[in-house]
mmCIF file of the N, C-alpha and C atoms, coordinates in Angstrom:
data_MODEL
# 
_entry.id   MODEL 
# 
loop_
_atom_site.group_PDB 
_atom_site.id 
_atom_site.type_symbol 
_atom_site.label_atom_id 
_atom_site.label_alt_id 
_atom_site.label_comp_id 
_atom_site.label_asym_id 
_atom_site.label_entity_id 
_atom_site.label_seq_id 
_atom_site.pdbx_PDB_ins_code 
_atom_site.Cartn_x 
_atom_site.Cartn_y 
_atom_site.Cartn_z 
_atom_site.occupancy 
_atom_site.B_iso_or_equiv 
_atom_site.pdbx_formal_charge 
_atom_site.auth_seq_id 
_atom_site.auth_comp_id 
_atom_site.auth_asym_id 
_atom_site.auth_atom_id 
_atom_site.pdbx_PDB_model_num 
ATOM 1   N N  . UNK A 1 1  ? 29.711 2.778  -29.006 1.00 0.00 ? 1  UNK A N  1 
ATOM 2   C CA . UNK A 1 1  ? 29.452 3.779  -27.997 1.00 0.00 ? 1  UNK A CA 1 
ATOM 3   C C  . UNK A 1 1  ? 30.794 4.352  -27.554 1.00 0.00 ? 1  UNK A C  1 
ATOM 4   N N  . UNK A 1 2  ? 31.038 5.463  -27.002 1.00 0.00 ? 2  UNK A N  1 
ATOM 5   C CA . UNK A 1 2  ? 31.888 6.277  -27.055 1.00 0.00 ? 2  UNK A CA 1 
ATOM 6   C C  . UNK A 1 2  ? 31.495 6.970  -25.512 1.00 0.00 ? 2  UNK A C  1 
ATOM 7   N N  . UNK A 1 3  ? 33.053 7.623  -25.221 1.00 0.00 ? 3  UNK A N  1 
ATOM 8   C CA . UNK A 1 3  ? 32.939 8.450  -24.097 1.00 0.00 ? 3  UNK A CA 1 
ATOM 9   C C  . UNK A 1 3  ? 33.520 10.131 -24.408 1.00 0.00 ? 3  UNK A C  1 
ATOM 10  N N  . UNK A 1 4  ? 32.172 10.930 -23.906 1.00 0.00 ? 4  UNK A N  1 
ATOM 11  C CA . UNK A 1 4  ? 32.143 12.310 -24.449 1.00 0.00 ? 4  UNK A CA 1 
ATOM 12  C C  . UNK A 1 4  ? 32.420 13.116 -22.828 1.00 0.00 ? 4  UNK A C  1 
ATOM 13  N N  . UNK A 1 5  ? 33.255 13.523 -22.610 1.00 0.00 ? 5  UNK A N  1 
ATOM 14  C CA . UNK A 1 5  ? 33.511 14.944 -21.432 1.00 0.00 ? 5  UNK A CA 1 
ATOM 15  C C  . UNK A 1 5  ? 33.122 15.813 -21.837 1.00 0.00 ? 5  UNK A C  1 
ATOM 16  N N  . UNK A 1 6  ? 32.472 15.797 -20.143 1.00 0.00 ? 6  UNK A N  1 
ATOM 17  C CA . UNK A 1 6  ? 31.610 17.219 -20.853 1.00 0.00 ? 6  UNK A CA 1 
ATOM 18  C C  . UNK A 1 6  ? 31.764 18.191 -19.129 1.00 0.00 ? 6  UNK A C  1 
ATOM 19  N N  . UNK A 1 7  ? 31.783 19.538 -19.234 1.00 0.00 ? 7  UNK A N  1 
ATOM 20  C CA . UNK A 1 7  ? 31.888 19.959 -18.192 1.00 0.00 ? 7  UNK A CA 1 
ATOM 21  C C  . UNK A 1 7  ? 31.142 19.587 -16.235 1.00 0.00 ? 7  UNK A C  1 
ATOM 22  N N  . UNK A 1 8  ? 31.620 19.537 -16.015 1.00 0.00 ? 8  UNK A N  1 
ATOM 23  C CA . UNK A 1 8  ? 30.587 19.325 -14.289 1.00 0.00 ? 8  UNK A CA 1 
ATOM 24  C C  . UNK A 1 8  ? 29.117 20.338 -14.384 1.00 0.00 ? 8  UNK A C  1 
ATOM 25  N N  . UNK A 1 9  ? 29.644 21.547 -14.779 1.00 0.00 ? 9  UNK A N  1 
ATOM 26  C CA . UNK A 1 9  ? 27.818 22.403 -14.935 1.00 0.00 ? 9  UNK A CA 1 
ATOM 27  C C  . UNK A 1 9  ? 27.235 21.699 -15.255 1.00 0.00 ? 9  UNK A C  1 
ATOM 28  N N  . UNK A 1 10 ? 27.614 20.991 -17.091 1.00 0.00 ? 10 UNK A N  1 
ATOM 29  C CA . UNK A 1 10 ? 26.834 20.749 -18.059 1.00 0.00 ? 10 UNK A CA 1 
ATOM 30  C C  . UNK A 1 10 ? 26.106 19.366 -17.183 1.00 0.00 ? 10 UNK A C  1 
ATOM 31  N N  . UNK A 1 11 ? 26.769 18.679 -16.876 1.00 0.00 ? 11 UNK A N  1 
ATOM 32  C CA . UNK A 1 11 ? 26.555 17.110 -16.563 1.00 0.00 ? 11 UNK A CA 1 
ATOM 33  C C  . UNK A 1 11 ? 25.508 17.554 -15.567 1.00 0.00 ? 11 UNK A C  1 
ATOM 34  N N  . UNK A 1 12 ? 25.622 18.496 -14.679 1.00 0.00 ? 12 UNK A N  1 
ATOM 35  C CA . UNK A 1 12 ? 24.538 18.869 -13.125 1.00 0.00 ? 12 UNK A CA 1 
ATOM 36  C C  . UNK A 1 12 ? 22.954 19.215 -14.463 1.00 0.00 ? 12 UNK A C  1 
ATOM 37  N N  . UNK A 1 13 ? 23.295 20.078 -15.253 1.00 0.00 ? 13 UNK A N  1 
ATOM 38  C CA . UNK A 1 13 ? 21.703 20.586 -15.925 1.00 0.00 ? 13 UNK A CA 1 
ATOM 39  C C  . UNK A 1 13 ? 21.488 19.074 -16.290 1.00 0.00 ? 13 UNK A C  1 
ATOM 40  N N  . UNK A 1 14 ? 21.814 18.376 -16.936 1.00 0.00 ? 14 UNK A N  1 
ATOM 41  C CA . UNK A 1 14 ? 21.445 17.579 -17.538 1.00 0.00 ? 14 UNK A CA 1 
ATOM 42  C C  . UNK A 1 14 ? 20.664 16.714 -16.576 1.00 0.00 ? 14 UNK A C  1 
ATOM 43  N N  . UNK A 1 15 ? 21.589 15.949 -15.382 1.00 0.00 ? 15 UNK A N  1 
ATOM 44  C CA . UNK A 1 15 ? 20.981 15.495 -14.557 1.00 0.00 ? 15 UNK A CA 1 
ATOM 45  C C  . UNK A 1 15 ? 19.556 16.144 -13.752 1.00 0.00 ? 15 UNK A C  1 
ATOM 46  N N  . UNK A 1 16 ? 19.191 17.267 -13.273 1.00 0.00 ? 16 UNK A N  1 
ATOM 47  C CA . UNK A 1 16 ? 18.211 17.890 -12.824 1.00 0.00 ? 16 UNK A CA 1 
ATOM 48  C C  . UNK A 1 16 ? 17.376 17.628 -14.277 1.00 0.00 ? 16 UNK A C  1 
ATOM 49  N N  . UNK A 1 17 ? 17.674 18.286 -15.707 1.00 0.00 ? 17 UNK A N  1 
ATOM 50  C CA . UNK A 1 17 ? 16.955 18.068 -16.714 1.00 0.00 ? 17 UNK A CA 1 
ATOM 51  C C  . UNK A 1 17 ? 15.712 16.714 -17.012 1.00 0.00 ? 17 UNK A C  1 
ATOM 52  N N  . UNK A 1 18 ? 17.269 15.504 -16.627 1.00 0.00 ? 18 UNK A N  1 
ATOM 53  C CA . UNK A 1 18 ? 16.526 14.256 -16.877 1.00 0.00 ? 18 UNK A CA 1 
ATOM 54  C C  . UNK A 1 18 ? 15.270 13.762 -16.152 1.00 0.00 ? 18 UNK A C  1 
ATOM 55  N N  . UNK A 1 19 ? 15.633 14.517 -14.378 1.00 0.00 ? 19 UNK A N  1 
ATOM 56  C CA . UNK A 1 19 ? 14.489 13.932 -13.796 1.00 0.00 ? 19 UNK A CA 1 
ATOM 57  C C  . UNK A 1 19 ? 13.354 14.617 -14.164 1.00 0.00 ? 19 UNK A C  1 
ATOM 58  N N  . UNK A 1 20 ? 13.295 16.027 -14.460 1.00 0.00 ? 20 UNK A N  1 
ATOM 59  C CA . UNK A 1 20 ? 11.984 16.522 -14.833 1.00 0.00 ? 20 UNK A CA 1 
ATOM 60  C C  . UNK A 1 20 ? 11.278 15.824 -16.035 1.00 0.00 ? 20 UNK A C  1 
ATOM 61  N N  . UNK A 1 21 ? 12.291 15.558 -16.507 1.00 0.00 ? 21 UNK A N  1 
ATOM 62  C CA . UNK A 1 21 ? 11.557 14.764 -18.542 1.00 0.00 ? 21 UNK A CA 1 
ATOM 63  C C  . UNK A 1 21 ? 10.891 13.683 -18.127 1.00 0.00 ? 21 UNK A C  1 
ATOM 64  N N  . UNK A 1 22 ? 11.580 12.645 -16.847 1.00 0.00 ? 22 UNK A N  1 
ATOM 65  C CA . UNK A 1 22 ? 12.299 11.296 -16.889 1.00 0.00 ? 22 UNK A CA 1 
ATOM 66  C C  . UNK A 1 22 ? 12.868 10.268 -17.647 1.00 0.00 ? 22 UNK A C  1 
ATOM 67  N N  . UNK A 1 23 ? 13.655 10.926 -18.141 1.00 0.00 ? 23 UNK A N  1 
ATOM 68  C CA . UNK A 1 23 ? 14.704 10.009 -19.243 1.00 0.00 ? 23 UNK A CA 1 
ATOM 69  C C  . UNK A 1 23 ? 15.497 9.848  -18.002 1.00 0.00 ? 23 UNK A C  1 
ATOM 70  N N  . UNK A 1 24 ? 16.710 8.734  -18.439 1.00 0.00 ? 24 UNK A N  1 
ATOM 71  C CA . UNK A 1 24 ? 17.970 8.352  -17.724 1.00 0.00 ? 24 UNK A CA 1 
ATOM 72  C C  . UNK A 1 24 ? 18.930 10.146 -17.910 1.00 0.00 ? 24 UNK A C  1 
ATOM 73  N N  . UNK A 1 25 ? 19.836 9.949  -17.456 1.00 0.00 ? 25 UNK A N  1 
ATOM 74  C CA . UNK A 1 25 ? 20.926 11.348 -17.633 1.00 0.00 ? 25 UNK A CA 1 
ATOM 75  C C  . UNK A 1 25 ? 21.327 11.040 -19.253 1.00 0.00 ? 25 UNK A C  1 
ATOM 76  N N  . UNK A 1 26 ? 21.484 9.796  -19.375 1.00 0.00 ? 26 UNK A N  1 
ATOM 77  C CA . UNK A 1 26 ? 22.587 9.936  -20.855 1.00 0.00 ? 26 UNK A CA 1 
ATOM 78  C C  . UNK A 1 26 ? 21.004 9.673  -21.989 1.00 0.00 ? 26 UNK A C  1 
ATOM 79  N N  . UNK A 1 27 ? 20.168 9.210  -22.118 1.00 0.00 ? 27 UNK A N  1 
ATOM 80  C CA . UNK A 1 27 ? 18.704 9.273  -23.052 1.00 0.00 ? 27 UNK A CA 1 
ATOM 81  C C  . UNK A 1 27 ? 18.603 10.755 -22.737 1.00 0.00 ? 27 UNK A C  1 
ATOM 82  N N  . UNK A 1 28 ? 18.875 12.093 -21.785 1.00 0.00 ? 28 UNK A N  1 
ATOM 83  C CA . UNK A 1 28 ? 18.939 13.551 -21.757 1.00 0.00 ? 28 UNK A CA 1 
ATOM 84  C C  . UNK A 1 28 ? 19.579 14.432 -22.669 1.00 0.00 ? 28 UNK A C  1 
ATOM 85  N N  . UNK A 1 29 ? 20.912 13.938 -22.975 1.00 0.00 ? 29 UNK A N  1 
ATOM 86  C CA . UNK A 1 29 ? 21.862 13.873 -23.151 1.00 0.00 ? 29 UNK A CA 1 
ATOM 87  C C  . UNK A 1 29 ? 21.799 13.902 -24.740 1.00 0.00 ? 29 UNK A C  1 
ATOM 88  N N  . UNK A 1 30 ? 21.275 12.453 -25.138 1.00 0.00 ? 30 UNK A N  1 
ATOM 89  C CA . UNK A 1 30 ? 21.346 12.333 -26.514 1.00 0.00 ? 30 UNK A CA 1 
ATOM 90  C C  . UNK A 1 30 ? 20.395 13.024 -27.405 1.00 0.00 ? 30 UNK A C  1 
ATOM 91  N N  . UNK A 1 31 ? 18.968 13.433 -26.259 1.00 0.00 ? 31 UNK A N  1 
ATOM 92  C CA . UNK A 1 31 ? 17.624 14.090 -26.921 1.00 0.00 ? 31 UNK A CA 1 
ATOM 93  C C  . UNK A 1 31 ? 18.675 15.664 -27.272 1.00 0.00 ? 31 UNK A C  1 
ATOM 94  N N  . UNK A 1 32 ? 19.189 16.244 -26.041 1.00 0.00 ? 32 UNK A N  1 
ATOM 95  C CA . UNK A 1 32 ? 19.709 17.661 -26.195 1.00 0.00 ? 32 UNK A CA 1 
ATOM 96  C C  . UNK A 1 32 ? 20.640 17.723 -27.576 1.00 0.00 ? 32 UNK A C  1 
ATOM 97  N N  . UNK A 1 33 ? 21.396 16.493 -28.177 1.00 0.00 ? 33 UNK A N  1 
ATOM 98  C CA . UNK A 1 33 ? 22.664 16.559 -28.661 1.00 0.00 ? 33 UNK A CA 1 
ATOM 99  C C  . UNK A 1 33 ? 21.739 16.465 -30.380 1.00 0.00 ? 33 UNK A C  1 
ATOM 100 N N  . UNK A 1 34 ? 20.586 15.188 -29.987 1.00 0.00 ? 34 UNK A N  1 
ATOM 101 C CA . UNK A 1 34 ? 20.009 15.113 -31.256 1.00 0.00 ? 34 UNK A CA 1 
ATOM 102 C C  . UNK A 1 34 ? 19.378 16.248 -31.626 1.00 0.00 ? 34 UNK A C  1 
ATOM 103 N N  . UNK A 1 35 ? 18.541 17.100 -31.020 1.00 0.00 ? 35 UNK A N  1 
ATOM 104 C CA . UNK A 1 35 ? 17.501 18.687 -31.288 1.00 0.00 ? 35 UNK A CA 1 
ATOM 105 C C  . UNK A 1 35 ? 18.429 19.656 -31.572 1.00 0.00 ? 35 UNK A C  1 
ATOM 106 N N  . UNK A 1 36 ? 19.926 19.421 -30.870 1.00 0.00 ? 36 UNK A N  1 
ATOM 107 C CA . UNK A 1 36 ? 20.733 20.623 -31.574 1.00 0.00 ? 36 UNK A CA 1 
ATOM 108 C C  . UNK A 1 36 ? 21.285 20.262 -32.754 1.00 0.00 ? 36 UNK A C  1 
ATOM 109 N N  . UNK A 1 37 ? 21.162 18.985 -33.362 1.00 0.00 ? 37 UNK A N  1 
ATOM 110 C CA . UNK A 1 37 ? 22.016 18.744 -35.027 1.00 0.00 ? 37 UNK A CA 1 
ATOM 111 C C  . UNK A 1 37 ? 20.684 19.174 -35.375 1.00 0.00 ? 37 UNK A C  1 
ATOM 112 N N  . UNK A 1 38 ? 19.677 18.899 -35.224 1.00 0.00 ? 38 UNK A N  1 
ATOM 113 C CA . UNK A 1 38 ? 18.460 19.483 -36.111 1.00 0.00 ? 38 UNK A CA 1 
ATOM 114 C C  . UNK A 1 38 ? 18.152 21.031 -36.865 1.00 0.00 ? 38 UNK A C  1 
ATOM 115 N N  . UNK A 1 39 ? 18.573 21.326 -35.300 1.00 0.00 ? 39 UNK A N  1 
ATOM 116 C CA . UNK A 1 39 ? 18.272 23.103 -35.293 1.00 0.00 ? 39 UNK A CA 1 
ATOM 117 C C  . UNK A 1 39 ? 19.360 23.914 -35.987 1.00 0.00 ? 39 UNK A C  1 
ATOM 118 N N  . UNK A 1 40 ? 20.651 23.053 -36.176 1.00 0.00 ? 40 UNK A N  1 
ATOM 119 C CA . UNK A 1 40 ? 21.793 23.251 -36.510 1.00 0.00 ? 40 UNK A CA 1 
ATOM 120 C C  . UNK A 1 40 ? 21.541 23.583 -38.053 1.00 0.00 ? 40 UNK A C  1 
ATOM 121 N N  . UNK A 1 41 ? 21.010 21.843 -38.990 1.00 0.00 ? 41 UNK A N  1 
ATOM 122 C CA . UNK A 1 41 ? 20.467 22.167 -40.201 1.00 0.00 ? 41 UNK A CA 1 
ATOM 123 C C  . UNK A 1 41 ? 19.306 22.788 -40.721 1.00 0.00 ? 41 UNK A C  1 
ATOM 124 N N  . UNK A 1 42 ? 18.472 23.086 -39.600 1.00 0.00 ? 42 UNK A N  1 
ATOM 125 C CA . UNK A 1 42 ? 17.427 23.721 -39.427 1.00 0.00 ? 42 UNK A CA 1 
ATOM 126 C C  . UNK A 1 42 ? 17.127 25.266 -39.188 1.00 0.00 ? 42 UNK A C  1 
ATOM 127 N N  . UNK A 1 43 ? 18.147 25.954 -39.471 1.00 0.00 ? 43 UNK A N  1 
ATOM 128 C CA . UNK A 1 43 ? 18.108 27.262 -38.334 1.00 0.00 ? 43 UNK A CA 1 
ATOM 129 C C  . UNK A 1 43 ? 16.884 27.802 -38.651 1.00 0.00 ? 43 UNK A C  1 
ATOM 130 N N  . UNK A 1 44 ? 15.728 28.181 -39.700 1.00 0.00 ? 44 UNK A N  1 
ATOM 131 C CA . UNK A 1 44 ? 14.677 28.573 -39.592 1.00 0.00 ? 44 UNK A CA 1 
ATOM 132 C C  . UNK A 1 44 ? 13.470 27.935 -38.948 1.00 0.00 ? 44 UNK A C  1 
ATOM 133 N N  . UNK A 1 45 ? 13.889 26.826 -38.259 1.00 0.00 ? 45 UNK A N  1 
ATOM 134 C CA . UNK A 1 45 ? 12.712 26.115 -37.466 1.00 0.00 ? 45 UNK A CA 1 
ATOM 135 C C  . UNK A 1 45 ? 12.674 26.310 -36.044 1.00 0.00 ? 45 UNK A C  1 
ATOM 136 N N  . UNK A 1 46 ? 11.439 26.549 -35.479 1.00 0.00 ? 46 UNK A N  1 
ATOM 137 C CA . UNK A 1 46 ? 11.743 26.758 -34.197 1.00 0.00 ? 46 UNK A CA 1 
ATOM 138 C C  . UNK A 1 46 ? 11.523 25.222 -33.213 1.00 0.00 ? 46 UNK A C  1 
ATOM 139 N N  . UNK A 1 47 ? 11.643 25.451 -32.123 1.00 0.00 ? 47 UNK A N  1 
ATOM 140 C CA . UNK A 1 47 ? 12.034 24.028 -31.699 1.00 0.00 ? 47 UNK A CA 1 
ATOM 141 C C  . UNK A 1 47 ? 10.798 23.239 -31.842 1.00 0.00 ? 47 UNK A C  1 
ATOM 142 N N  . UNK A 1 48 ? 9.695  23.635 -32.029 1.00 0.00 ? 48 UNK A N  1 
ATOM 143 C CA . UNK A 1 48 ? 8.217  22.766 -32.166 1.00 0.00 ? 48 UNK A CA 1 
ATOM 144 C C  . UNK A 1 48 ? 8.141  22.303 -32.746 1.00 0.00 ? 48 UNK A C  1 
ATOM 145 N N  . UNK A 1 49 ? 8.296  22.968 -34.547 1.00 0.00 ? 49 UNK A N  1 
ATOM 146 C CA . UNK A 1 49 ? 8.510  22.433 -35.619 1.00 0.00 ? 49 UNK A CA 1 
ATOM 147 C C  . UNK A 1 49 ? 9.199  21.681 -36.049 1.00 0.00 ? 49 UNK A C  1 
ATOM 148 N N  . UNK A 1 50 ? 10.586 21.785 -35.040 1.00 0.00 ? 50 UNK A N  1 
ATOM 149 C CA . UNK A 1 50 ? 11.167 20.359 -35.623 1.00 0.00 ? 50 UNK A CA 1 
ATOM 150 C C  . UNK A 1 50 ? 10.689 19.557 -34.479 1.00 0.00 ? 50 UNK A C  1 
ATOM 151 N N  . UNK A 1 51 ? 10.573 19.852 -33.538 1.00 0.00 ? 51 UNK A N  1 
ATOM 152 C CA . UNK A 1 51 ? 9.376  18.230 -32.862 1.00 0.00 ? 51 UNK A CA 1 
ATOM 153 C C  . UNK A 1 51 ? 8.434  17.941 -33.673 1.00 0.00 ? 51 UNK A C  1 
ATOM 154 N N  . UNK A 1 52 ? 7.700  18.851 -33.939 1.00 0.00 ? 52 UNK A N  1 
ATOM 155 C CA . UNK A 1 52 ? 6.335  18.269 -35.350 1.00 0.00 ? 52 UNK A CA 1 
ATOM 156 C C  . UNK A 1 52 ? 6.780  17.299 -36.131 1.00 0.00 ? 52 UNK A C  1 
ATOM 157 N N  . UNK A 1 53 ? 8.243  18.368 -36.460 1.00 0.00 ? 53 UNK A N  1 
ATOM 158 C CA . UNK A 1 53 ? 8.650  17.185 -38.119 1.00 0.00 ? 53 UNK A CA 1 
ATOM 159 C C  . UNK A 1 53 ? 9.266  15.976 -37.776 1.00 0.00 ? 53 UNK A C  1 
ATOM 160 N N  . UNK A 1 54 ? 10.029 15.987 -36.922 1.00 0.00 ? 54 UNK A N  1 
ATOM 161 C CA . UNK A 1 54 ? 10.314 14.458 -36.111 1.00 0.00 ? 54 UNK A CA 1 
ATOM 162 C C  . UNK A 1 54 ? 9.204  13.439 -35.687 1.00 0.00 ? 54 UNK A C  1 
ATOM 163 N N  . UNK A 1 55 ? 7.804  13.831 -35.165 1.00 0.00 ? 55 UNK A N  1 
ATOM 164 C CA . UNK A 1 55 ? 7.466  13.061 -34.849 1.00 0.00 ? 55 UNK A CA 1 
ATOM 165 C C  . UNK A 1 55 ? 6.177  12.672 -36.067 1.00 0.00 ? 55 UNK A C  1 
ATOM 166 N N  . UNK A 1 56 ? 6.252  13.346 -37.223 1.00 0.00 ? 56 UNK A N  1 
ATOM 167 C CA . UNK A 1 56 ? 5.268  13.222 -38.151 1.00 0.00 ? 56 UNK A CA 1 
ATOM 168 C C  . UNK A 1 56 ? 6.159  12.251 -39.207 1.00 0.00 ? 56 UNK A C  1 
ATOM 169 N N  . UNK A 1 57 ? 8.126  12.033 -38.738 1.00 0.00 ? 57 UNK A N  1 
ATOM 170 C CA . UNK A 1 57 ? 8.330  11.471 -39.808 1.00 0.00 ? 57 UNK A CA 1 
ATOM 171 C C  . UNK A 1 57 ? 8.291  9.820  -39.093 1.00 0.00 ? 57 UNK A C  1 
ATOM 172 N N  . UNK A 1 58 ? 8.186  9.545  -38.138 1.00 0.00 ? 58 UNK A N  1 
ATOM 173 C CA . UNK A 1 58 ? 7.525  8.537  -37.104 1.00 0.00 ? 58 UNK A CA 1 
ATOM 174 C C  . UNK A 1 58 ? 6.177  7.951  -37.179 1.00 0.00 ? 58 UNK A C  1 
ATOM 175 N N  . UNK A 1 59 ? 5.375  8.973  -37.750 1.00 0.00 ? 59 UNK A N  1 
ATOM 176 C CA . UNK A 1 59 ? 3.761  8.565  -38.160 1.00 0.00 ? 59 UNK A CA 1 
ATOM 177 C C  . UNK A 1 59 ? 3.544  8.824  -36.319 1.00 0.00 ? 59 UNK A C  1 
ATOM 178 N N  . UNK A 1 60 ? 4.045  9.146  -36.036 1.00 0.00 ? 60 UNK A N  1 
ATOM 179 C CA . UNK A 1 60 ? 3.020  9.267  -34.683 1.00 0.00 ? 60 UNK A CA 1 
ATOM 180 C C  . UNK A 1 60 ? 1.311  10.545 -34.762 1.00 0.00 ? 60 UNK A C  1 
ATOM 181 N N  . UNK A 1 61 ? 0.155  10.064 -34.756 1.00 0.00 ? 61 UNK A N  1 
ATOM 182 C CA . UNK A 1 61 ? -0.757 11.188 -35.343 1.00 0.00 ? 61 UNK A CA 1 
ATOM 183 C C  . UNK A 1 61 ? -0.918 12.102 -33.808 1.00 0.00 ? 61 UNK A C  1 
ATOM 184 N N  . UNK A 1 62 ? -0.214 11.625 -32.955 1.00 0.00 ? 62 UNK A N  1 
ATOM 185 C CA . UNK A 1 62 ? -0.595 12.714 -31.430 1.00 0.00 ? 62 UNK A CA 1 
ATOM 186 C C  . UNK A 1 62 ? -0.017 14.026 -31.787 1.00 0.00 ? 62 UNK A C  1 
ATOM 187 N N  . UNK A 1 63 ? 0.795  14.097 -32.710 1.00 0.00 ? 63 UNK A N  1 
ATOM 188 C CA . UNK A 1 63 ? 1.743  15.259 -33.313 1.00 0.00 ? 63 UNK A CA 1 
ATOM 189 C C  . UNK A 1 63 ? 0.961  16.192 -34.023 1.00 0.00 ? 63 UNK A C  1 
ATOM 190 N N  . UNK A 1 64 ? 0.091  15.476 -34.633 1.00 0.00 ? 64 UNK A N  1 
ATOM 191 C CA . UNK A 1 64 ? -1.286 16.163 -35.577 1.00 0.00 ? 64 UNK A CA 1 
ATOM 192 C C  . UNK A 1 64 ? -2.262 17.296 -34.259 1.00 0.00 ? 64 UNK A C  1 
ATOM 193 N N  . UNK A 1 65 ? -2.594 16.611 -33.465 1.00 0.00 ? 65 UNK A N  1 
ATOM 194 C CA . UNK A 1 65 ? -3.563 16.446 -32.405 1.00 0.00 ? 65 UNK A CA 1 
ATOM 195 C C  . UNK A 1 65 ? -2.936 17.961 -31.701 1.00 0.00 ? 65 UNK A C  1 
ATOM 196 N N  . UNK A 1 66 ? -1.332 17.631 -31.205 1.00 0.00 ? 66 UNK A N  1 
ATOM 197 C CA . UNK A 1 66 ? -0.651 19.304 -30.472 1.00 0.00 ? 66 UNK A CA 1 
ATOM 198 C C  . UNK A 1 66 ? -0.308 20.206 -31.233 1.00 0.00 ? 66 UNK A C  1 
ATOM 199 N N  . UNK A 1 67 ? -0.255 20.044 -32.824 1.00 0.00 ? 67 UNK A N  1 
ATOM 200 C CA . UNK A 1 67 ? 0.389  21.387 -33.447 1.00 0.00 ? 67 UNK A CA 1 
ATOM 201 C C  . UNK A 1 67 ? -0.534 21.936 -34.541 1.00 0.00 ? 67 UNK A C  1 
ATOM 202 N N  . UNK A 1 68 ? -2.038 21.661 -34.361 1.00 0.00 ? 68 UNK A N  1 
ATOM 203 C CA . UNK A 1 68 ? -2.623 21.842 -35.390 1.00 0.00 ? 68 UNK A CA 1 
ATOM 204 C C  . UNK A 1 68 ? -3.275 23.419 -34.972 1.00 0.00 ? 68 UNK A C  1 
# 
């Protein structure tokens, strides 16, 4: 584990972010950091689709159930 600086804005969205999700600030943090390497190798996916494809490569079938 490692320590990442990150601006005072950034750290305030995140925090307001987390409580709406309810993740901790830094589980906020890592969801935002993980969906942007996605979208990164992903640029034709929009953000659903790669939630779809994340959570279909999980076997979760609730994924079936919201994107069908």
């Amino acid at each position: 584990m490692g320590i990442v600086k990150i601006s005072e804005s950034l750290h305030e969205e995140i925090r307001k972010s987390s409580s709406v999700m309810s993740r901790s600030i830094n589980s906020q943090a890592e969801f935002w950091i993980k969906v942007g390497m996605l979208a990164e190798c992903n640029p034709t996916l929009s953000f659903h689709e790669i939630m779809k494809k994340e959570l279909l490569k999980q076997e979760q079938t609730i994924a079936e159930s919201f994107y069908e």
